[in-house]
N, C-alpha and C positions, 0 to 999 in steps of 0.2 A: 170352411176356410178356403181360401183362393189363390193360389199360385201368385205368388209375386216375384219378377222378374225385373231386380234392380239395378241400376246401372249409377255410379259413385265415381266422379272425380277427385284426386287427391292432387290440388297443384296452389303452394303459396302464394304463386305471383299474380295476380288478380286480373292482368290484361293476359296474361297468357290462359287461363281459366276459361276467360270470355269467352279467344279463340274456339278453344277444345269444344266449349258447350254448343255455340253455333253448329259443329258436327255430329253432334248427339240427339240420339232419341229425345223426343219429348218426358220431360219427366225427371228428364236425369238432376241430381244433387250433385253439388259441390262441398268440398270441407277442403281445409288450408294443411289438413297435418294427416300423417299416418296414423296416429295414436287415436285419433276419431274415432267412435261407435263405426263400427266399418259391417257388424252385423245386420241381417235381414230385422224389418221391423218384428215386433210382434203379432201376431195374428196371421201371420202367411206357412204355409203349409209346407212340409220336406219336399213338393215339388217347384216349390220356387228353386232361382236362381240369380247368382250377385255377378256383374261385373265389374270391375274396379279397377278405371284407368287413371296408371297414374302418370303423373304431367316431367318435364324434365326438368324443371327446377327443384324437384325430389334428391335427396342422394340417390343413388346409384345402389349401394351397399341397402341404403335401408328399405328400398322398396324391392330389392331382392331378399331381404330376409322375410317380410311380411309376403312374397308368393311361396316363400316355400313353406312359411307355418301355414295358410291357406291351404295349398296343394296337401298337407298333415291333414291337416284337422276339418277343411270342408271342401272334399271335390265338388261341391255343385259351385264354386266360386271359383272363377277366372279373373286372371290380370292382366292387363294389355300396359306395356308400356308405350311412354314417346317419350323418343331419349334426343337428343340436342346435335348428333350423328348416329352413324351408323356404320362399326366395325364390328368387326369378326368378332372382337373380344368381349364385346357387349352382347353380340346374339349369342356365343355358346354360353357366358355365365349365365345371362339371360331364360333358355333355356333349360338348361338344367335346375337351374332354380322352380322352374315350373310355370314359368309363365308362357299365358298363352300365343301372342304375337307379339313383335317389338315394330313400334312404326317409326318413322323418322316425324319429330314437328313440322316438317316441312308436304308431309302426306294425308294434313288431316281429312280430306277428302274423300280415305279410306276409310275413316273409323267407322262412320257408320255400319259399313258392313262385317268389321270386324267384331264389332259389340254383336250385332245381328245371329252374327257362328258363333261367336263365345256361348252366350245365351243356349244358341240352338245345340249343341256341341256337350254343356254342361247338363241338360233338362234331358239327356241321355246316361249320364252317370248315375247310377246309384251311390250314396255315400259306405263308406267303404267298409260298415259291418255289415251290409247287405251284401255285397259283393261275394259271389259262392267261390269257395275257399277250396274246394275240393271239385271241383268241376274241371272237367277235363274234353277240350272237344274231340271228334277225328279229326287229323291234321292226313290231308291228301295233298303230293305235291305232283304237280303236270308238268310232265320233261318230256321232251324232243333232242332227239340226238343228231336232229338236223334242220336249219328254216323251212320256214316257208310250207310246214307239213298241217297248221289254222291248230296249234297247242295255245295260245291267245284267247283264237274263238273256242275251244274246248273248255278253258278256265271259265272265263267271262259267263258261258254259258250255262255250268252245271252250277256254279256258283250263284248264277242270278237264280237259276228253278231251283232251288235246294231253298233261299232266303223268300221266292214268291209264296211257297209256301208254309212261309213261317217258322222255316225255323232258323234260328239267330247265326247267320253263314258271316265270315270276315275271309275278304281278298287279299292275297300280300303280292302286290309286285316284286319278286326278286332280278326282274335283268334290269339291274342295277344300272345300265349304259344306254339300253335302247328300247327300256320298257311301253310297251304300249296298253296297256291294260284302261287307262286312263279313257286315252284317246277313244277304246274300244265301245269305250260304257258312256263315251260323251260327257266324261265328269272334269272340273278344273278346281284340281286339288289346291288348298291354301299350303298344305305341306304334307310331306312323304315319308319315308322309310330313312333318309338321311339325320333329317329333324329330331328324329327318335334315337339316330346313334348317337349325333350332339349329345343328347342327355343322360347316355352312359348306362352306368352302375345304379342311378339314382331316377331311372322311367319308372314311372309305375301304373297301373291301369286309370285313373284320372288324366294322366297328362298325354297315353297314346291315344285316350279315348279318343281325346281335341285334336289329334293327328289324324284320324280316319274321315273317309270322306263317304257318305251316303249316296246310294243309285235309287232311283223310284220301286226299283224290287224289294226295296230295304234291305239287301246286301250295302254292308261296310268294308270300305276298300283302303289300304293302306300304299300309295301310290312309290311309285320309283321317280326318282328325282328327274325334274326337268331340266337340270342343270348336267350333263356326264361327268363333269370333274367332282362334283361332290359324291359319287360312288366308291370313290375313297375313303370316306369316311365311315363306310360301312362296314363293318367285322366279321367275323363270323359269331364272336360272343353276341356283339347286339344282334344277328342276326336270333339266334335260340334267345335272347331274351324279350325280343321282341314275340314272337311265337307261342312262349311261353304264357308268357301273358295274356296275347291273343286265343290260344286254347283254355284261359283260363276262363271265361267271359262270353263262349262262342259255345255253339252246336258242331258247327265246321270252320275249319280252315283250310284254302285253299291256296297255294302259293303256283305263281307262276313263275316260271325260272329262265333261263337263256339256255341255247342250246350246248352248255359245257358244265362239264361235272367239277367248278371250282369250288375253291373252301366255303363259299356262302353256300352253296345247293348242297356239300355234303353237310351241313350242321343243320341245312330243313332236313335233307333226308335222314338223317339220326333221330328227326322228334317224327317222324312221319310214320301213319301207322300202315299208309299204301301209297305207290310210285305208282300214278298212272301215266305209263310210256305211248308217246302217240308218233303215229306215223303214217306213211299214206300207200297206197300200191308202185312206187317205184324202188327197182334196186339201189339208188343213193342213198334213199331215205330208211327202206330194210337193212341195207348193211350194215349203218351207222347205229342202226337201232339193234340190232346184234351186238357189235362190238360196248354198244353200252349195256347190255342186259349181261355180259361174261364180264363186264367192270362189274357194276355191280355186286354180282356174284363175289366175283374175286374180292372184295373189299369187306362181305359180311352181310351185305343184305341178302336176306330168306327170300328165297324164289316165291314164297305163299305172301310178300310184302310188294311184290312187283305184279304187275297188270298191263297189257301193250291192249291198244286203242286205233285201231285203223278209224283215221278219217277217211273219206269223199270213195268210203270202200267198193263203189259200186260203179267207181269209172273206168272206162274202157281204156287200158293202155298198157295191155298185152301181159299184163301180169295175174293168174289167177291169186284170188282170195284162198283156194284149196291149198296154193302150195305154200303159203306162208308159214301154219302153226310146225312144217318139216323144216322148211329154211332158217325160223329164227329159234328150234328146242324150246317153243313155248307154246301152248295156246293163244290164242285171240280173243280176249274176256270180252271184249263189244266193238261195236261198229258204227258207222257215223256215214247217212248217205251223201252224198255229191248233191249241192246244190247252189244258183248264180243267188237265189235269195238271200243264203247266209252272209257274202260280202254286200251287199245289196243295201243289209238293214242296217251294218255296219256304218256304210257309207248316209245311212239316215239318220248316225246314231240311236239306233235304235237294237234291242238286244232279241233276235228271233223269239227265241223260247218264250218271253211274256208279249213280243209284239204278236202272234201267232203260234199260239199255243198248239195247232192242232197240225200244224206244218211236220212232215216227218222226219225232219231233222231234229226238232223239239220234242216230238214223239220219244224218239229216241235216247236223246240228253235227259229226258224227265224218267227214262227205265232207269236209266245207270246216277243218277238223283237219287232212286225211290232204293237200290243197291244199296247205296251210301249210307243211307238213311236208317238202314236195319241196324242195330243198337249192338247185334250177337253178332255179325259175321262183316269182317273188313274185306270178306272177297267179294267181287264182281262174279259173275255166274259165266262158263266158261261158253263161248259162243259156239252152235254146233254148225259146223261146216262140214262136206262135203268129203268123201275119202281123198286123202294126201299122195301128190303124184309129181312131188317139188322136187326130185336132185337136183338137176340141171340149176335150178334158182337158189338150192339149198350149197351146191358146192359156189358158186360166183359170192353169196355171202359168207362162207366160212374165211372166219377170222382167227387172226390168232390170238389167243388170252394176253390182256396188257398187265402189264405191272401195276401197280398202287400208286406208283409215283405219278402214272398215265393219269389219274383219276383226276388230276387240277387241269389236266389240256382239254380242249375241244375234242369232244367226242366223233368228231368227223375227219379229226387229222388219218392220214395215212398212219 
């Protein structure tokens, strides 16, 4: 049997039909009613896949009921609407219903490529007694307690070598306002993390599937909105049930967050089974990174749950690597060297780790990978440095313990 990969207009009005088909794959059927055999033919295999766009002369109501008994009963089945405008109130019922895009009739231009992701987006789902019920990934979340210290390229990177080889790795943008993850991996997400709060109570692993976006590592990334006002829309419930579900379906999860410990970062950190804390050799970037390991602390997280990460650990700027594990009461589980290549590949879009694998910054990313990787043990192996000879760096970072209430501000405030 052969994969067949269907694509179904539903629209009664015959000139408007015409339009829609002119934009479609070759191949494509039409039918005038929702009530139409709307299943795969006979003889096509559980790896086919249906798309089914339905046209705006549809009710509204009825071709929202027919995506959500779909989204039930066959996730390899997407529905694309083209509704007659395009408001608010139409993409979130829209959405939560389960359908996959909503285009405006005046965009058919796009459907081709829409059908194109449904397709490719669906032919990814398993139908949902195959789906493991009881699987559970590591969920790692990458925090800085200060910019500009490459926690971006830390995610992007361990993430892409953990999925290059093979095993099923999911990205979650959390800075929710000025996420770059995207930009990083050279990807242009059709939709994000906001998409997924739209749909509430009622997401379920079919319809975040069709929200994740694929990098050539075959890492799947779950992007932060392009839009900053729609981070509002985000929870912290969707944020765990987004995750959720994401560990349900993944080997890893990796979320990259913004440098402050608000209500979304503490609901990853709750499902998280390691905080890998990154920082670089300077005092602004140690102290803040102190002050968030005593939050931390103070709020419940087990120091055997936490991990600090020097980046570009090997640049000259007057601060030794010795006197850190005294300065921040912690060790230093890995290290990350200094190098122009890492912005470099960025700027090529391009991801070090699989653009040059043998680069010693990939070197390095692929130890704390293979870390990750080990099934028994969520720690990083503690780095052995040098005898500790830090007061001087150890008193200028001592902080005072913040309250709880501290834990929603910017971990860099005064």
């Amino acid at each position: 049997m052969t994969a067949a990969h269907r694509t179904v207009i539903v629209e009664p009005d015959s000139t408007m039909a015409a339009a829609i088909v002119t934009a479609c794959p070759e191949g494509t059927s039409v039918v005038s009613r929702l009530d139409s055999q709307l299943t795969p033919p006979a003889g096509s295999s559980d790896d086919g896949t249906q798309v089914l766009v339905i046209g705006p002369s549809v009710d509204l109501d009825a071709a929202l009921t027919t995506a959500e008994r779909l989204r039930r009963d066959d996730p390899r089945a997407a529905v694309i609407l083209i509704s007659r405008r395009l408001d608010t109130s139409t993409l979130v019922a829209a959405l939560r219903s389960g359908v996959h895009e909503v285009l405006s009739q005046h965009s058919l231009a796009e459907l081709a490529h829409s059908i194109s992701h449904a397709h490719s987006t669906r032919a990814r789902v398993k139908r949902a007694d195959d789906v493991p019920v009881h699987r559970r990934a590591r969920v790692t979340t990458v925090f800085a307690a200060k910019g500009g210290v490459g926690k971006t390229t830390v995610s992007t990177s361990l993430a892409s070598s953990l999925a290059s080889r093979g095993e099923k790795t999911a990205l979650l943008d959390l800075d929710v306002a000025f996420g770059d993850v995207a930009v990083t991996l050279n990807l242009f997400p059709a939709r994000d993390i906001s998409d997924a709060a739209i749909v509430g109570d009622s997401l379920d692993h079919p319809t975040l599937q069709s929200m994740l976006t694929e990098h050539a590592s075959g890492l799947t990334v779950l992007a932060a909105p392009h839009e900053p006002g729609r981070s509002e829309l985000i929870t912290p419930e969707s944020v765990t049930r987004v995750i959720e579900l994401l560990a349900a379906s993944h080997d890893h999860v990796l979320i990259d967050t913004p440098p402050a410990l608000d209500e979304r970062v503490l609901a990853a950190i709750d499902l998280s089974d390691l905080i890998l804390l990154v920082a670089t050799l300077d005092v602004p970037a140690l102290k803040n990174l102190r002050a968030a390991l005593d939050t931390l602390t103070l709020i419940g997280v087990s120091a055997d749950r936490q991990r600090v990460l020097l980046n570009r650990a090997d640049a000259e700027v007057g601060v030794s690597l010795a006197d850190v594990p005294a300065a921040l009461g912690r060790p230093v589980s890995a290290i990350l060297p200094s190098s122009r290549d890492v912005p470099g590949a960025v700027n090529r879009g391009e991801v070090l780790v699989t653009a040059n694998p043998r680069h010693p910054f990939s070197v390095a990313i692929a130890r704390i990978a293979t870390d990750l990787s080990q099934a028994d043990d969520n720690a990083l192996p503690t780095t052995s440095t040098p005898p500790i000879a830090g007061a001087f760096l150890r008193d200028r970072l001592r902080a005072r313990p913040w309250r709880r209430t501290a834990a929603t501000s910017s971990v860099g405030a005064p």
